[in-house]
FIVEXZA-809099 format. One record per residue (C-alpha): residue number from 1; residue in three letters; x negated, y, z. Coordinates in steps of 0.5 Angstrom, whole numbers. Example, Ala and Ser with C-alpha at 12.3 -4.5 7.8 and 13.67 -1.06 7.14 Angstrom:
BEGIN
+-----+------+-------+-------+-------+
! pos ! code !     X !     Y !     Z !
+-----+------+-------+-------+-------+
!   1 !  ALA !   -25 !    -9 !    16 !
!   2 !  SER !   -27 !    -2 !    14 !
+-----+------+-------+-------+-------+
//
This chain:
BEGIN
+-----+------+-------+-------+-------+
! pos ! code !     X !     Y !     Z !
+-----+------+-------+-------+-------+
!   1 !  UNK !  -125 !   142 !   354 !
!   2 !  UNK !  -119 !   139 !   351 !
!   3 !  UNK !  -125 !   134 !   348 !
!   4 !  UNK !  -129 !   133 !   353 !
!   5 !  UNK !  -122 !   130 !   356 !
!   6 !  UNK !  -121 !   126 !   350 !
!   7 !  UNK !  -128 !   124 !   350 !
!   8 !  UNK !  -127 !   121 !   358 !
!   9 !  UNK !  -120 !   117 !   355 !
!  10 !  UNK !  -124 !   114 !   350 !
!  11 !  UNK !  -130 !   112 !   355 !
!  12 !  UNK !  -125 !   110 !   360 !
!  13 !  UNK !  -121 !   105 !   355 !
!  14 !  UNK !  -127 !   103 !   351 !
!  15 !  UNK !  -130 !   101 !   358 !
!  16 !  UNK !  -124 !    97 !   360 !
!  17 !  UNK !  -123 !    93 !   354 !
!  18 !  UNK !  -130 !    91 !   355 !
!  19 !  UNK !  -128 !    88 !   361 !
!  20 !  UNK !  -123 !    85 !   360 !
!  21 !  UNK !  -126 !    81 !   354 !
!  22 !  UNK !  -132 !    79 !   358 !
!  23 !  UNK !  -127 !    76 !   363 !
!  24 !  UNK !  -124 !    73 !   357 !
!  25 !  UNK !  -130 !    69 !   357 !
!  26 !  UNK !  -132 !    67 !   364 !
!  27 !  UNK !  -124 !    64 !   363 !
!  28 !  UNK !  -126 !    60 !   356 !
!  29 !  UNK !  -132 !    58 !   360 !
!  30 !  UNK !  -129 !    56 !   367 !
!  31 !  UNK !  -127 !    50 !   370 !
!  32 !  UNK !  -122 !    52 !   374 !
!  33 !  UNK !  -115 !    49 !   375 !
!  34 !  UNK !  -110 !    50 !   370 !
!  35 !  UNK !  -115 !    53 !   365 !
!  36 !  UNK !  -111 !    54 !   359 !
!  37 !  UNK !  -106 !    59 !   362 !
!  38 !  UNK !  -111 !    63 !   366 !
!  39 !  UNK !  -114 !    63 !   359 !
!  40 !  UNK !  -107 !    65 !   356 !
!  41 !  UNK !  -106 !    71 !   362 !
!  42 !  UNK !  -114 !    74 !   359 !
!  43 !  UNK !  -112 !    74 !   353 !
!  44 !  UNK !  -105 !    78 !   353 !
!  45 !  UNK !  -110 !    82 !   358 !
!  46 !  UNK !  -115 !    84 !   352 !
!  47 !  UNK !  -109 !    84 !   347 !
!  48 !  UNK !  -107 !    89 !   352 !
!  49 !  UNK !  -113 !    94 !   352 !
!  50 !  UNK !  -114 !    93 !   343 !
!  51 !  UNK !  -106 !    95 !   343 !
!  52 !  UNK !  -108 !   101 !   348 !
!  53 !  UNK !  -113 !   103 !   345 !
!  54 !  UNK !  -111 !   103 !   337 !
!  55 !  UNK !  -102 !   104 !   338 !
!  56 !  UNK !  -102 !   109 !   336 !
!  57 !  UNK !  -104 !   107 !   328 !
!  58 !  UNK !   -98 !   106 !   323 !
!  59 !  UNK !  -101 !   100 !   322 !
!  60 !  UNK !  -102 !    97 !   329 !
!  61 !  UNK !   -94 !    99 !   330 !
!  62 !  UNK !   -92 !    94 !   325 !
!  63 !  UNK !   -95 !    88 !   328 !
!  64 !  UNK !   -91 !    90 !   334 !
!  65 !  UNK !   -85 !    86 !   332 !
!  66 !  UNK !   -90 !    80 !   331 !
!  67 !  UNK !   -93 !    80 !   337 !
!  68 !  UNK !   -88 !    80 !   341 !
!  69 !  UNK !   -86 !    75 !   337 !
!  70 !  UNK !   -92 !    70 !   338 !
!  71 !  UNK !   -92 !    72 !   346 !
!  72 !  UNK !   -84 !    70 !   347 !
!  73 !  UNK !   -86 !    63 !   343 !
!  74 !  UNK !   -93 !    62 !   346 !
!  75 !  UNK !   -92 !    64 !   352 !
!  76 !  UNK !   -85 !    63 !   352 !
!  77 !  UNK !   -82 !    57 !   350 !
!  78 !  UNK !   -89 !    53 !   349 !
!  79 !  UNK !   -91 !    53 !   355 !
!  80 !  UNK !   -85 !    53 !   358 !
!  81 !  UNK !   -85 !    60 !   362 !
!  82 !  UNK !   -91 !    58 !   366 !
!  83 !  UNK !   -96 !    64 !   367 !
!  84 !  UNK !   -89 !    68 !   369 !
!  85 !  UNK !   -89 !    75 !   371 !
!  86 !  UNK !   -85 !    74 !   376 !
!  87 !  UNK !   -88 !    67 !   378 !
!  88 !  UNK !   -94 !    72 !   379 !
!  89 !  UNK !   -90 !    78 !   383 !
!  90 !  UNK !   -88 !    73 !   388 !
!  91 !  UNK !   -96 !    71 !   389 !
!  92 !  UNK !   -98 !    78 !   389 !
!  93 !  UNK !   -93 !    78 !   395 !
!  94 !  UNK !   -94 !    72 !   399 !
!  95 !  UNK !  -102 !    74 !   398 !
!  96 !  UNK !  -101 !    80 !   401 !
!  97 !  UNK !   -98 !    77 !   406 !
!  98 !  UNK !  -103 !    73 !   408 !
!  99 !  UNK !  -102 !    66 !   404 !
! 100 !  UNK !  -109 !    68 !   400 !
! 101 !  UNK !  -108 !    61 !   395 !
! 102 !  UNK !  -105 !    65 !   392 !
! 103 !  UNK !  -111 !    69 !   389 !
! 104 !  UNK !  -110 !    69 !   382 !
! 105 !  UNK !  -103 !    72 !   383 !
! 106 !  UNK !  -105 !    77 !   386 !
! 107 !  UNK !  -110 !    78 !   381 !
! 108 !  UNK !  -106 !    78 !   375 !
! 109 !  UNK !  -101 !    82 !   378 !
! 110 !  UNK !  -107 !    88 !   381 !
! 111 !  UNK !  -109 !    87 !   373 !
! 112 !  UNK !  -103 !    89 !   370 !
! 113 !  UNK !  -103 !    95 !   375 !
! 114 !  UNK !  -109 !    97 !   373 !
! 115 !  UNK !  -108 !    97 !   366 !
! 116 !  UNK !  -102 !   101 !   367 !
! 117 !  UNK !  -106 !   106 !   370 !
! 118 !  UNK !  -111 !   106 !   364 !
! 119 !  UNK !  -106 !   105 !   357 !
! 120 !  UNK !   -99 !   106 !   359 !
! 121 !  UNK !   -94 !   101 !   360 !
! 122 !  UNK !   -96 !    97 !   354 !
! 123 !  UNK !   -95 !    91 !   358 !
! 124 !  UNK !   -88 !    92 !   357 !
! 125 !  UNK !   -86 !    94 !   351 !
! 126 !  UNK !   -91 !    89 !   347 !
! 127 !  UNK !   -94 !    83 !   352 !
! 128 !  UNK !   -89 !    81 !   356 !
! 129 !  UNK !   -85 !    75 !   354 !
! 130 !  UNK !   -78 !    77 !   358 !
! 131 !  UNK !   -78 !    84 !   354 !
! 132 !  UNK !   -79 !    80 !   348 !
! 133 !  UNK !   -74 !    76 !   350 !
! 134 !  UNK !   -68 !    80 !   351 !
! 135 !  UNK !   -71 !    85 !   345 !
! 136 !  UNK !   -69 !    79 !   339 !
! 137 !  UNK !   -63 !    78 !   342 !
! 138 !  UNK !   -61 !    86 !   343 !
! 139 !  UNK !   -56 !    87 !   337 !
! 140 !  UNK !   -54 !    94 !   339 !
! 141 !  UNK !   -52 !    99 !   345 !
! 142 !  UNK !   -45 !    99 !   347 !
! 143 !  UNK !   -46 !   102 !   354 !
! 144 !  UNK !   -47 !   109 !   351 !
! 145 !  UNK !   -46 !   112 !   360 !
! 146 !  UNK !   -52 !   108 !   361 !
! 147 !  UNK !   -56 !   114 !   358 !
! 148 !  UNK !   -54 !   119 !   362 !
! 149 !  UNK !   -60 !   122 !   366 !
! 150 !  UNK !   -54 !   121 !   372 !
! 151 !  UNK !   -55 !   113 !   370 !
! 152 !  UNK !   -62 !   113 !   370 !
! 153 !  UNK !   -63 !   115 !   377 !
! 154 !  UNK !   -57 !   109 !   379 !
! 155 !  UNK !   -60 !   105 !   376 !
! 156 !  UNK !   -67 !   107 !   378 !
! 157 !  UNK !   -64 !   106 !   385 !
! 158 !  UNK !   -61 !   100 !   385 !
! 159 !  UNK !   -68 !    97 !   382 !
! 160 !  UNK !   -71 !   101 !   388 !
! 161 !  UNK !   -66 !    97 !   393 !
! 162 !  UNK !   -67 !    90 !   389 !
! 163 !  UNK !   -75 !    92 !   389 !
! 164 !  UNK !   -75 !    91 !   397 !
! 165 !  UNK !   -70 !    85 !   398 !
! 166 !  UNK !   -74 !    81 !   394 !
! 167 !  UNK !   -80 !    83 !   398 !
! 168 !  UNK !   -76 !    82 !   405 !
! 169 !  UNK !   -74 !    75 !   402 !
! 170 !  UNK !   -80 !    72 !   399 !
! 171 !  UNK !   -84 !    75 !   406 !
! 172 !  UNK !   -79 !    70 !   410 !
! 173 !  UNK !   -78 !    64 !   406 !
! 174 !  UNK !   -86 !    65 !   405 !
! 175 !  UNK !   -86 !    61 !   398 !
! 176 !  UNK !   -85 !    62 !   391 !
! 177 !  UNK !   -76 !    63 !   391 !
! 178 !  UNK !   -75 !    66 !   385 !
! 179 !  UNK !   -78 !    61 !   380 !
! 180 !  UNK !   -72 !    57 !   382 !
! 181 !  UNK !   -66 !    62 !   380 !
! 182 !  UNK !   -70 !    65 !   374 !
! 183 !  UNK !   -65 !    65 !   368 !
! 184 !  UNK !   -72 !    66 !   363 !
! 185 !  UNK !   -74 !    59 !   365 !
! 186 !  UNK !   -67 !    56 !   364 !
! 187 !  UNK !   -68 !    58 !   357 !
! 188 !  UNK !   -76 !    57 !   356 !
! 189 !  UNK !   -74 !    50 !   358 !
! 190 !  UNK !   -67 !    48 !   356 !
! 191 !  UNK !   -65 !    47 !   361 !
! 192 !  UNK !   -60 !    49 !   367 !
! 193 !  UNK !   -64 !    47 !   374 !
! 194 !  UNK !   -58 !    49 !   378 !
! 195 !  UNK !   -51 !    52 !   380 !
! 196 !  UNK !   -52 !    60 !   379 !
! 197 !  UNK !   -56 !    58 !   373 !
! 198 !  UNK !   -50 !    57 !   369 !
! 199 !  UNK !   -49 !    65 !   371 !
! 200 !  UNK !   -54 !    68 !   371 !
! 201 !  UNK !   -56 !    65 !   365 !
! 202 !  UNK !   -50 !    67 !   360 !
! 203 !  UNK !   -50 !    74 !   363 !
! 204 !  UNK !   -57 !    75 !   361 !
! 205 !  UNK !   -56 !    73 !   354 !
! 206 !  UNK !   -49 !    78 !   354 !
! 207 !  UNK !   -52 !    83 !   357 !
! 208 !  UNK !   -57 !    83 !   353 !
! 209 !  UNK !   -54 !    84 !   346 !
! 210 !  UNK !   -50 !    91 !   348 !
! 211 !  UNK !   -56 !    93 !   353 !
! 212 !  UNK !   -63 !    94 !   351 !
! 213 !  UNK !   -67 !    90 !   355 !
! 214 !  UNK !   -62 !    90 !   361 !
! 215 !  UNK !   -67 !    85 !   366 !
! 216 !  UNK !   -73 !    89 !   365 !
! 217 !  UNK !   -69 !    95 !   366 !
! 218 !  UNK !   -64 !    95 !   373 !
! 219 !  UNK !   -68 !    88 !   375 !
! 220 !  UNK !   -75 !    87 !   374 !
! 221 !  UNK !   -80 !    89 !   380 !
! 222 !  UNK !   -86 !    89 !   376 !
! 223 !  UNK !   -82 !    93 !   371 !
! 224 !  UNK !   -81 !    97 !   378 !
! 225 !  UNK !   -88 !    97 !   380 !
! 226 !  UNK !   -90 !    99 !   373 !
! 227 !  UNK !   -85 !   105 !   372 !
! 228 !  UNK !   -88 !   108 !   379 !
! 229 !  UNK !   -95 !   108 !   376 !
! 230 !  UNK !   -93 !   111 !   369 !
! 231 !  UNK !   -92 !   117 !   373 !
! 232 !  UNK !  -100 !   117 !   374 !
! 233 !  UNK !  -103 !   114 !   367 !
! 234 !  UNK !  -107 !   118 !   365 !
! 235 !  UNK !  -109 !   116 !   358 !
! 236 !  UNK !  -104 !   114 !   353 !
! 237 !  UNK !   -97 !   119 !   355 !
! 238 !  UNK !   -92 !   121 !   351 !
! 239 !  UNK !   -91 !   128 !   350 !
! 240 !  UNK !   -87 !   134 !   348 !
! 241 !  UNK !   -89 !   141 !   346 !
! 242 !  UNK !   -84 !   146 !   344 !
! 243 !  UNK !   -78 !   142 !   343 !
! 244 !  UNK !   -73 !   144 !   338 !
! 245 !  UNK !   -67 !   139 !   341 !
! 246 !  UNK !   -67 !   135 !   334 !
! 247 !  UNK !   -65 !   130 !   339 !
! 248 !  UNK !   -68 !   125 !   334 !
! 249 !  UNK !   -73 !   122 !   338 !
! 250 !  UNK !   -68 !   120 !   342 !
! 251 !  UNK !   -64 !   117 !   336 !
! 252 !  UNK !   -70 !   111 !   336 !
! 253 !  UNK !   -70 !   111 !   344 !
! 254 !  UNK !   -68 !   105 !   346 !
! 255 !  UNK !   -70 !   104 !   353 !
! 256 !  UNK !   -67 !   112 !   354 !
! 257 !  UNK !   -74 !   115 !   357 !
! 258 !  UNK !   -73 !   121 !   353 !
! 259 !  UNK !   -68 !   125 !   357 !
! 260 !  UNK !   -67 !   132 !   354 !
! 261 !  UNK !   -73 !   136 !   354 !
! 262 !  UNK !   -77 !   130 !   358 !
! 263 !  UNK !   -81 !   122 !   357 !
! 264 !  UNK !   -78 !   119 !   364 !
! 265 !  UNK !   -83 !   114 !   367 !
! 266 !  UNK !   -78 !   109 !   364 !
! 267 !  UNK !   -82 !   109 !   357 !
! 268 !  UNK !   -85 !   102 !   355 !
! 269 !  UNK !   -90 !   105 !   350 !
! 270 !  UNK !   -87 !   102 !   345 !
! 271 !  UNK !   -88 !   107 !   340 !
! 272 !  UNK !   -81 !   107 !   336 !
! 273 !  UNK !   -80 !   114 !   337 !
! 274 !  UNK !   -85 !   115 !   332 !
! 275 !  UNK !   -80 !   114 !   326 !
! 276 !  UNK !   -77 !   120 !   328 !
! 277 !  UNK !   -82 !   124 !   324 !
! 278 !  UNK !   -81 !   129 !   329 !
! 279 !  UNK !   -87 !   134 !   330 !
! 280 !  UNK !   -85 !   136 !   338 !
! 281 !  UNK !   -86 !   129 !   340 !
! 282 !  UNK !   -94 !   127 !   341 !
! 283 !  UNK !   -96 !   121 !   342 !
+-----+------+-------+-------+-------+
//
């Protein structure tokens, strides 16, 4: 049973990669506007589904650091942040809110939730260009409150709360509003577009030295979503079997998923547990 199973998983991801790779070329061969950054979108999507497929290979783990580092370079500071995923959570939104112009958002966004469903968090911990980001700046955690299970559910509160005001405000002003306050744009850009930014960007690149990932963590209403949908991923979990409470797996947690006995919906499929060599941990 426990083949047939695995059996199903491998077809379920073979077919998406598939897919996706096929959606890849209708995009290369396409006239649409802004073309390189549609291109640029499939591409971390198939990447995406080869990382789901073979993450678990030693191999595969080391070029994580690599690919993070081509996302933040290329997509980041190359392309001047264009193709955000905020900038496409906000067209998700407004889509379905009637303004269908904005289609592609909300393809963008629908892809990334599906994935989630078939690989896991993979876009968060290897693909997106904010994450990589804040994870070259971390230097070490100094908050050790924050990985209490207590703060987890704040801080999971708070971006329930943040989750639905972003949604009441881009519903009432009916345009893409974040793009204007987004902080990772200021620093893709170099350069600093308006009052709040000489705030909100100092505090993200502070923050994000003691805090390990501290946008994606309490902020993000992708990483939101994405969290939510951990919950039914069905092919790439992370899991513990008779657990010896070694605790050494939570050592190279740096996103605090692994809580006690327990991985909570907070993993990012990073894979750094790995290092811990513990037999307990599945991946």
């Amino acid at each position: 049973m426990l083949d047939t199973g695995n059996n199903f998983r491998k077809i379920i991801r073979g077919i998406t990669t598939i897919a996706v790779g096929a959606l890849l070329i209708v995009a290369c061969l396409s006239k649409t506007y802004n073309t390189i950054s549609i291109i640029g979108l499939c591409t971390s999507f198939f990447m995406l589904c080869l990382i789901g497929l073979f993450f678990r290979s030693t191999a595969v783990q080391r070029l994580r650091p690599l690919i993070l580092l081509v996302s933040l370079v290329c997509f980041g500071f190359i392309l001047n942040g264009c193709s955000c995923i905020l900038f496409h959570f906000q067209g998700f939104i407004l889509f379905l809110f009637g303004k269908t112009y904005f289609w592609v958002s909300f393809t963008v966004v629908a892809i990334i939730l599906v994935l989630t469903v078939v690989f896991g968090a993979i876009w968060c911990g290897w693909i997106c260009m904010l994450g990589a980001l804040q994870e070259f700046i971390f230097k070490q955690n100094k908050w050790f409150f924050l990985k209490t299970r207590k703060a987890r559910k704040i801080v999971f509160t708070i971006q329930m709360i943040l989750f639905a005001l972003f949604v009441m405000w881009i519903s009432v002003v009916k345009y893409p509003v974040l793009c204007s306050y987004d902080p990772f744009i200021s620093i893709f850009r170099l350069k600093i577009f308006n009052w709040l930014g000489y705030i909100t960007v100092p505090l993200l690149l502070v923050s994000s030295l003691f805090i390990y990932r501290p946008f994606c963590r309490i902020i993000c209403p992708i990483g939101f979503l994405i969290s939510l949908l951990n919950n039914f991923s069905f092919t790439s979990k992370l899991k513990i079997y008779e657990c010896t409470n070694c605790k050494k797996c939570h050592t190279h947690c740096r996103i605090n998923a692994i809580q006690e006995k327990k991985i909570n919906n907070g993993c990012i499929m990073c894979g750094e547990c790995k290092k811990a060599n513990c037999k307990s941990l599945i991946l």
